[in-house]
DOKEZA-656990 format. One record per residue (C-alpha): residue in three letters; x, y, z. Coordinates in steps of 0.02 Angstrom, whole numbers, plus 32768, in hexadecimal, padded with zeros to 4 digits. Layout:
DOKEZA-656990
ALAXYZ;...
This chain:
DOKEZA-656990
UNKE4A08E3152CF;UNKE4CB8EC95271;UNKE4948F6952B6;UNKE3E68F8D5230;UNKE3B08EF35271;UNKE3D28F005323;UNKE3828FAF5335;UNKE2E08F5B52BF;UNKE2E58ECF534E;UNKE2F08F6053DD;UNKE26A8FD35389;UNKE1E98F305384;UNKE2248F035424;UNKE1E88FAB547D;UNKE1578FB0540F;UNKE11A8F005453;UNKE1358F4C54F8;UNKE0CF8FDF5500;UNKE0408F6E54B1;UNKE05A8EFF5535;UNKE04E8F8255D3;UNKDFAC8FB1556E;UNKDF658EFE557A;UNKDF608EFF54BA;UNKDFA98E4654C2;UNKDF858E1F53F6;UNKDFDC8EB653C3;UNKE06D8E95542B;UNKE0838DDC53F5;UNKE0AA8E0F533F;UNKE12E8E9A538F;UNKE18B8E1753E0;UNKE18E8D9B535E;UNKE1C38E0952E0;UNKE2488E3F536B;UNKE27E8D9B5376;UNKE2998D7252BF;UNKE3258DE052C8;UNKE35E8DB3536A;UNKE3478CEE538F;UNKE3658CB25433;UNKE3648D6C5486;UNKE3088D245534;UNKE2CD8DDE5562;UNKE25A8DB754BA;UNKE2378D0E54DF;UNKE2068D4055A2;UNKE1838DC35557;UNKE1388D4B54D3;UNKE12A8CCF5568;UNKE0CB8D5655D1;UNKE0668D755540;UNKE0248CCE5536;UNKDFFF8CB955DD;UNKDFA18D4655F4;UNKDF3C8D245561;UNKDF288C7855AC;UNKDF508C26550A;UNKDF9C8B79553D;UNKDFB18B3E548E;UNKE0238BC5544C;UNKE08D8BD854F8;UNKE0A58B2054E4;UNKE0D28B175436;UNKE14C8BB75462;UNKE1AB8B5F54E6;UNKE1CC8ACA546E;UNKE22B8B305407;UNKE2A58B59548B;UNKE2B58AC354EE;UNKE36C8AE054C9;UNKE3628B745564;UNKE2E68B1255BA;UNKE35D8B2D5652;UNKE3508BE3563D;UNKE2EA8C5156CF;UNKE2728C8E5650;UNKE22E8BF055FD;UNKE22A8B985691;UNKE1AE8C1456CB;UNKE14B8BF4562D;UNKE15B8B36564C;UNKE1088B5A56FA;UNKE08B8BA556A9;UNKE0818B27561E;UNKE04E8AAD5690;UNKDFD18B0B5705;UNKDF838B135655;UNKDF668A5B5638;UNKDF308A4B56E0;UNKDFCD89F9573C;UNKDFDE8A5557BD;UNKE04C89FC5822;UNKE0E08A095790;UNKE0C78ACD57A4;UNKE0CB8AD45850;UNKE1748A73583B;UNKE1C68AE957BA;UNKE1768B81583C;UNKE1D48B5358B5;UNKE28D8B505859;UNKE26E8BF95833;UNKE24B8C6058D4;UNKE2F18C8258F4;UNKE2E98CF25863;UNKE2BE8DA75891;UNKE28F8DEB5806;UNKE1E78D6457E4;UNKE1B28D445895;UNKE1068D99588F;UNKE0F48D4E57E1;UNKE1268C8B5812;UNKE0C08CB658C2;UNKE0338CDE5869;UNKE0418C4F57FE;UNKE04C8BDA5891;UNKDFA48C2E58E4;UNKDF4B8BF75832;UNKDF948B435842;UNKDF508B3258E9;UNKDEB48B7258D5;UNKDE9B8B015837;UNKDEDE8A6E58AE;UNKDE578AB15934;UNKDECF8AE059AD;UNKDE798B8359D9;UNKDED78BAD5A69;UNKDF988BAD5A2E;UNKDF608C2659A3;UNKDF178C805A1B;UNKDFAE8C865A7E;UNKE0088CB559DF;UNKDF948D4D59A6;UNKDFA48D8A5A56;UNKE0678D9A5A47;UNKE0748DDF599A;UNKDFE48E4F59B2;UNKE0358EE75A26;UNKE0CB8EE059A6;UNKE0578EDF5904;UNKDFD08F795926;UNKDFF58FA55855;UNKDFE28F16581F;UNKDF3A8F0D57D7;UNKDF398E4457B6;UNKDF798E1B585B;UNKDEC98E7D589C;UNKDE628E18580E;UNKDEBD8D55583E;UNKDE798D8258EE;UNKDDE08DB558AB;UNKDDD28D145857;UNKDDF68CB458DB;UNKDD658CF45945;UNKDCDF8CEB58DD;UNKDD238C3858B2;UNKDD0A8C215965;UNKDC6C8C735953;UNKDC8F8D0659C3;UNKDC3D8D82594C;UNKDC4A8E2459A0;UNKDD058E0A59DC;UNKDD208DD7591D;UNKDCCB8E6E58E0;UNKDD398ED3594D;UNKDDD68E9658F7;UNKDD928EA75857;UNKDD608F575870;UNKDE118F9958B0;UNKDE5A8F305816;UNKDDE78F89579D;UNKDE3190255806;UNKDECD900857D4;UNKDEAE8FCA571D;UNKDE0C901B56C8;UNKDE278FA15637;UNKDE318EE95679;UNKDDA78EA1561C;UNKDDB88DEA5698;UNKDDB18E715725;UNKDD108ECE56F4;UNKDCB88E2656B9;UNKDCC28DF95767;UNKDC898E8857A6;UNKDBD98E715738;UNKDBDB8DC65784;UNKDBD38E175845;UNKDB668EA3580E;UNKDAE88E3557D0;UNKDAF98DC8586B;UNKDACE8E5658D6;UNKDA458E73584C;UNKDA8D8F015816;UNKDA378EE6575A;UNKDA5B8F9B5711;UNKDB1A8F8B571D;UNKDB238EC0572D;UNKDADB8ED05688;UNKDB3A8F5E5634;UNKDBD68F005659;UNKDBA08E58562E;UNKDBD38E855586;UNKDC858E7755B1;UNKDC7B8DB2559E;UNKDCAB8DD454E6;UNKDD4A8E365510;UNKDD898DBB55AF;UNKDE1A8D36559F;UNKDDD98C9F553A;UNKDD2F8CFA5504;UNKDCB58CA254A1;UNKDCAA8CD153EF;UNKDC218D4F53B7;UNKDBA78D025335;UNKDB4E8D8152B1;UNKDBCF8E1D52BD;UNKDBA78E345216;UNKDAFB8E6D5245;UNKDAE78F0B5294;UNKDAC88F16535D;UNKDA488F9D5399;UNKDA8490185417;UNKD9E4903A5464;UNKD9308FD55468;UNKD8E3905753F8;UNKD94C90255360;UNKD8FA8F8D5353;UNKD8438FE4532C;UNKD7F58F5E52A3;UNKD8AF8F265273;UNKD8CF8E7B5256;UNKD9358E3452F5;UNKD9928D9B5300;UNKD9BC8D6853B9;UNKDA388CCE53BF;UNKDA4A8C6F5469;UNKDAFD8C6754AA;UNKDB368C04554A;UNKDAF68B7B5594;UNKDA368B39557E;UNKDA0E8B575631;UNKDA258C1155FA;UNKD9D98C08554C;UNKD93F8BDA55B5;UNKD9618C715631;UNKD9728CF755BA;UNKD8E68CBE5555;UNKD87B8D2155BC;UNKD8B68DC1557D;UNKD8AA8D8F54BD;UNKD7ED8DAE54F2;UNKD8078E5C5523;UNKD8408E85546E;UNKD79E8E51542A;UNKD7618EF55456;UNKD7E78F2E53EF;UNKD7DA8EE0535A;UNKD76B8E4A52FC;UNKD7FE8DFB52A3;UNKD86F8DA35327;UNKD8D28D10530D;UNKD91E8CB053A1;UNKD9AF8C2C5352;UNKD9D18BAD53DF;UNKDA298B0453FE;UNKD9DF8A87539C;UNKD9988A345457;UNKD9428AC65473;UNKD8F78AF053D8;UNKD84B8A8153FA;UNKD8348AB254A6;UNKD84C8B50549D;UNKD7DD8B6C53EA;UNKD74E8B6F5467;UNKD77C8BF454D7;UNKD72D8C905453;UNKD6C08C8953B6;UNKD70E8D2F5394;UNKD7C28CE95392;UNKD7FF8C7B5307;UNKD87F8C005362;UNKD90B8BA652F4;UNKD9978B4052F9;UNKDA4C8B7F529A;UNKDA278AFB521D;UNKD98A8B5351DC;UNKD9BD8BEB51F2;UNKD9D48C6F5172;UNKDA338D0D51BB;UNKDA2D8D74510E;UNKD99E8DDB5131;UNKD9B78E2151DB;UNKD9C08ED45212;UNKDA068EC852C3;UNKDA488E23531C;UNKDA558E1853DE;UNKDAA18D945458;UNKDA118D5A54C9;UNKDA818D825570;UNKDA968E33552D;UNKD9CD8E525529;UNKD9C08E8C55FB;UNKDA2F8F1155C5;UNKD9ED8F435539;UNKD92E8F515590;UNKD99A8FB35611;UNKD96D8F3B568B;UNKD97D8F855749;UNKD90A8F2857C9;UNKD8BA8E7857EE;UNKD8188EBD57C9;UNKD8568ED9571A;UNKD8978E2E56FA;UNKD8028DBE5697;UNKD7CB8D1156CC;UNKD7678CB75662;UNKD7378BFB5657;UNKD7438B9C55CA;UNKD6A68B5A559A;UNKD6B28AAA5531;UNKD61B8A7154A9;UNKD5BD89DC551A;UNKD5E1894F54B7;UNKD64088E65515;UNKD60D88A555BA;UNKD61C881C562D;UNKD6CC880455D1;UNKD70F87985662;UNKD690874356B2;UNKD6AC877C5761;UNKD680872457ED;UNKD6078792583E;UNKD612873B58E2;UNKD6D1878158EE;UNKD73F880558EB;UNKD775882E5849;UNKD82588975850;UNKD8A488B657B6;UNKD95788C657DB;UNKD9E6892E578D;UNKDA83892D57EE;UNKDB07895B5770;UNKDB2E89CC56E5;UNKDBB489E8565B;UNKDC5C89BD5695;UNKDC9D8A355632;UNKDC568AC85698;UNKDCDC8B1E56EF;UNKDC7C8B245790;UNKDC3E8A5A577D;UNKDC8E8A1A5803;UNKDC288A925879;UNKDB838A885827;UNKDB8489C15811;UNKDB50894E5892;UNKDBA988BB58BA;UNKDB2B88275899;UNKDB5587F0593F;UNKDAEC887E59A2;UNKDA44882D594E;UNKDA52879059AA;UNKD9EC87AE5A3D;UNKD96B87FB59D4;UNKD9628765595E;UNKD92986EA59E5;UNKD89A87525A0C;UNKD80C86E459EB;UNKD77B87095990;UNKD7D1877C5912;UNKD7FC87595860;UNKD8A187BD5826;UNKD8C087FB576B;UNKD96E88375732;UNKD94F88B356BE;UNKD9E788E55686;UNKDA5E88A155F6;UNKDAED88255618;UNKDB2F87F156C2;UNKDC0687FB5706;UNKDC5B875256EB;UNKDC81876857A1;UNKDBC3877557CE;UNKDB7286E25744;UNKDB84864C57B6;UNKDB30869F5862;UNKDAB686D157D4;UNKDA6E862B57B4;UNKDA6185FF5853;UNKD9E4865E5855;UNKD91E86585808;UNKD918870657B1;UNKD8D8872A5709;UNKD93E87785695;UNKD8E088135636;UNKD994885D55F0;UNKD9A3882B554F;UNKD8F988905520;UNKD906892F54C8;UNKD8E089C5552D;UNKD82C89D154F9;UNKD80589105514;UNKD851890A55C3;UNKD7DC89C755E6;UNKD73D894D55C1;UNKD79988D95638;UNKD7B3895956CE;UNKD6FF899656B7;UNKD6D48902570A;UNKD73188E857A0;UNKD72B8924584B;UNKD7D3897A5867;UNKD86289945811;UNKD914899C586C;UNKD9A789EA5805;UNKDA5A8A3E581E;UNKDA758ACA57B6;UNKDA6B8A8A5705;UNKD9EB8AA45679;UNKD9818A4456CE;UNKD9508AC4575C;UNKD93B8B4956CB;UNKD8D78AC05665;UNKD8588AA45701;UNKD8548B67572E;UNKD80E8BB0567B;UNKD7A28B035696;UNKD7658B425729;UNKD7828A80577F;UNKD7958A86584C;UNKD8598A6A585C;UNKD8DE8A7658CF;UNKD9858AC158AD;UNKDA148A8158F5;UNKDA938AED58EF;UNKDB5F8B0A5911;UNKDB8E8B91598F;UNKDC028BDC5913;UNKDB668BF6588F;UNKDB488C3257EF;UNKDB1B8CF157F7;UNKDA6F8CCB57B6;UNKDA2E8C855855;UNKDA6F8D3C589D;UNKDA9C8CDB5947;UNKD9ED8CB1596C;UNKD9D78C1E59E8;UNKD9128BEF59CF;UNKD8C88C4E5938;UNKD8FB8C9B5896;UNKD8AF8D195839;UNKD8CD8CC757AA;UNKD84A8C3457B5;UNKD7D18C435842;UNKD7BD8B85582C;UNKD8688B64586A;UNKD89A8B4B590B;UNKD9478B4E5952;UNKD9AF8B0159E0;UNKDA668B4259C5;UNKDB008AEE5A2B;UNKDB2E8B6F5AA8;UNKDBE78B3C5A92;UNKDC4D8B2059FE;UNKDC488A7359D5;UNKDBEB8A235A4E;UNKDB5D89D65A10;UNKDB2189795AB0;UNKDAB28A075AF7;UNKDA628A1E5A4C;UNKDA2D89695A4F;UNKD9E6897A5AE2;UNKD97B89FA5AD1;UNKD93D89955A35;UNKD91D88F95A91;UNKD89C89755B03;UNKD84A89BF5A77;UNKD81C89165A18;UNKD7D888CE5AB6;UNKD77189845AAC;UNKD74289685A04;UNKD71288A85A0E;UNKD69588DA5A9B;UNKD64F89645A2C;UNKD62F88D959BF;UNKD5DA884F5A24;UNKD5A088915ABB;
């Protein structure tokens, strides 16, 4: 390398590193690849693209990178990346592996340590990361992600205020960490702290592996005021179990303004077309965004409202046009109970929230009770104990359909999916059953929520144990069958 090009490769190389102490990741990609242009094979820039991929948490380009040098795949500095590569996709035991060839090496051991903490908490082996953030922790006080893992950790565990604790000395340490202050809205608005839950919701555009923002080509208003007799678009964004919860708020703007538009998923968008006369509710293939003056995201409306107390947060029940009754033909001599016991898989926290179908069995030999599954598909794992059993499957109805449907019976028994969300702007008498480490919407509530008064809850009082829960249940419908027919 002649010397124009080696100080070109140097001056990128520094550049890519001051954008990378300044967590400006993008920016100090392209520094580092032009770097490396000049100087191929230099592992100081190879090392610093790997770091950039991981902590952008972008599996496809770290993997494609390390295929180009599988020729130094021996080297200390893609074998890191490799461990990384494959906590990535999930195979965690290959990461622990490559972890463990490179303690010996001083200069990564908080870095490969920290690494072996994630594998095991992915793995569920809660205690040896524990053990692990408890040694690296007195030696890492600076290091702001070492504070946020730990944070992690606990509210994975669903030890909220110890979480929040760690977040809040991370934040401390780095006023910038978008992942950090996202999880600080989540424990704020947990503790129902809605004023600043709220005001730093809005980080879930800026985190690692954000969703992408719809409309930013329409202008967002800064306060509620702007919106006086504009013509709002307010898109749903999420899941439809909060679609359904922030609906509420889309309400509030009425007062606002008499030209809203609410664009939903297209399973929504006849359910929730009764919910206002004032609102016109549409699906993104109708939609035409042209003539819009402001556009908001539906989870961005609490803040907006300024939002502080529970007293300010709307209920209101969806009222349906009678039209339809007597869908199922219930026998009125029994207990009529609907069932939803599992969500999308693809929801990070799914394997908390979902019930194994294998907790229902005592409660499907009660006698005298007709069960409805009212949610759509089943696990391969679950099918045959399925049809073993007489229940009545409601989930291939849409979302309006299967409202008619849960009108009609007596209870309703969900774990946190739409379903719970469905039968709370219903107003139907339910029963949440719900995962110790919860979703901050149910702000650690063990019998009510503010949310829907119709709800009930019965929360396990330990992290993944389900038996306790069940039991509880068991009491309640032999409660609620004597309601019935004494």
């Amino acid at each position: 390398m002649n010397q124009t090009a080696f100080d070109k490769a140097k001056l990128h190389f520094e550049n890519g590193i001051k954008f990378f102490n300044d967590l400006r990741y993008d920016l100090a990609e392209n520094e580092f690849l032009f770097s490396l242009q000049l100087a191929p094979d230099r592992l100081s820039i190879i090392d610093n693209l790997i770091k950039v991929y991981i902590k952008n948490e972008d599996k496809n380009k770290l993997d494609a990178f390390l295929k180009k040098f599988q020729h130094l795949k021996n080297k200390t500095e893609v074998r890191f990346g490799l461990a990384y590569k494959e906590y990535f996709n999930n195979q965690y035991d290959k990461s622990i592996e490559i972890c463990n060839s490179l303690l010996n090496i001083k200069e990564i051991e908080i870095q490969i340590l920290d690494l072996l903490a994630s594998n095991y908490k992915k793995k569920k082996d809660f205690l040896s990361a524990i053990k692990i953030y408890r040694k690296i922790l007195p030696v890492s006080r600076k290091n702001f992600e070492i504070f946020y893992n730990i944070g992690t950790l606990l509210f994975d565990l669903g030890k909220t205020k110890q979480a929040n604790f760690f977040f809040k000395k991370s934040n401390d340490l780095n006023k910038n960490h978008n992942s950090t202050l996202w999880n600080l809205s989540l424990c704020a608005l947990s503790f129902k702290d809605f004023y600043n839950g709220f005001l730093l919701y809005e980080t879930r555009w800026l985190k690692n592996n954000s969703q992408i923002k719809k409309f930013t080509h329409i202008k967002s208003p800064n306060n509620i005021n702007e919106i006086l007799n504009k013509k709002i678009l307010i898109w749903d964004e999420q899941g439809l179990g909060d679609t359904m919860q922030f609906s509420r708020f889309v309400i509030q703007l009425t007062k606002y303004s008499k030209d809203i538009t609410l664009v939903v998923n297209k399973k929504l968008k006849n359910l929730l077309s009764h919910f206002s006369p004032k609102i016109k509710v549409l699906d993104y293939d109708l939609l035409d965004e042209k003539s819009f003056d402001f556009q908001i995201p539906i989870c961005s409306l609490p803040r907006l409202l300024e939002v502080k107390q529970i007293k300010e947060i709307p209920y209101y029940k969806l009222e349906l046009p009678i039209q339809k009754k007597n869908i199922l033909n219930l026998n009125k001599e029994k207990l009529n109970i609907g069932l939803a016991w599992s969500g999308n898989p693809n929801y990070p926290n799914d394997e908390y929230r979902s019930i194994p179908f294998k907790y229902f069995y005592n409660l499907l030999d009660f006698k005298n009770v007709n069960f409805f599954k009212l949610f759509k598909g089943l696990r391969v794992n679950e099918l045959s104990d399925f049809n073993s059993y007489n229940i009545l499957d409601l989930g291939e109805k849409d979302f309006l359909d299967l409202s008619y449907c849960v009108k009609e019976l007596d209870l309703v028994i969900s774990s946190d999916t739409s379903i719970i969300h469905l039968c709370g702007i219903l107003g139907i008498n339910s029963i949440l059953l719900l995962n110790f480490n919860s979703d901050w919407r149910w702000s650690n509530d063990n019998q009510n929520t503010f949310w829907y008064p119709s709800v009930q809850i019965i929360k396990q009082q330990e992290l993944n144990n389900w038996e306790t829960v069940f039991e509880q249940l068991i009491r309640k419908l032999k409660s609620t069958y004597k309601e019935k027919f004494n």
